[in-house]
C-alpha positions as CSV (number, residue, x, y, z in Angstrom):
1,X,92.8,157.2,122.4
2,X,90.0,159.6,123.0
3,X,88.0,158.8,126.1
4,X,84.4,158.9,124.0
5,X,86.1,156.9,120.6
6,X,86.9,154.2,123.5
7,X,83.4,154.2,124.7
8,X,82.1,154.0,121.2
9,X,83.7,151.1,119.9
10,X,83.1,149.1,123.1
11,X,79.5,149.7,122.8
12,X,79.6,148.6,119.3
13,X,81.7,145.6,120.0
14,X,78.5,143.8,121.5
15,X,81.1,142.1,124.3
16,X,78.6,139.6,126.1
17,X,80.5,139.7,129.6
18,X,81.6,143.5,130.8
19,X,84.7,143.3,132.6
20,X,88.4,145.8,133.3
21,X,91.5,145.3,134.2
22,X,91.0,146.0,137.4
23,X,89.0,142.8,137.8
24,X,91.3,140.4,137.2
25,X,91.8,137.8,140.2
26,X,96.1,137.3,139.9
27,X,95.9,134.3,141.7
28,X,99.1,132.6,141.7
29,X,97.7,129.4,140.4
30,X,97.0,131.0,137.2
31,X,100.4,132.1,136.2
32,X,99.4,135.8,135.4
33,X,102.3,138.7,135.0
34,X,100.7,141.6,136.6
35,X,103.3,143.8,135.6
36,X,103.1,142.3,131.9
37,X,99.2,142.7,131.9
38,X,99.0,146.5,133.2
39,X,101.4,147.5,130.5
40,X,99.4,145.6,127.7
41,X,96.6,147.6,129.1
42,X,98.2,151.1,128.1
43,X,98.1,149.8,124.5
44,X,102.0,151.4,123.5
45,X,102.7,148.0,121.7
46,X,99.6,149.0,119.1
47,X,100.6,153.0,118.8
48,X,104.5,151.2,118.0
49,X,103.0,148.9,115.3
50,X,104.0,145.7,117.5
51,X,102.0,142.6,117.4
52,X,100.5,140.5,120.0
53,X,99.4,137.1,120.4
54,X,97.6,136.0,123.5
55,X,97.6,132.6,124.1
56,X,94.9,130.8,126.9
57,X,94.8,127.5,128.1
């Protein structure tokens, strides 16, 4: 996805709290897959037509 399209429709998105991937804490308490999480990041599952469902406790 184009850089300035990216920008764009985060602006418009209005998020209340600005945060990246990067900031995640992967404490081992919380049960997060790294791995998982860094290749959900790239976005290939959208560009493939594959869904998604998150699911927080």
């Amino acid at each position: 996805m184009d850089f300035y399209l990216t920008l764009t429709l985060l602006t418009q998105a209005h998020f209340t709290v600005k945060a990246s991937i990067e900031q995640i804490q992967y404490d081992v308490d919380r049960k997060l897959d790294k791995e998982l999480l860094l290749k959900l990041a790239v976005g290939d599952y959208i560009l493939n037509g594959q869904n998604t469902i998150l699911k927080g406790v």
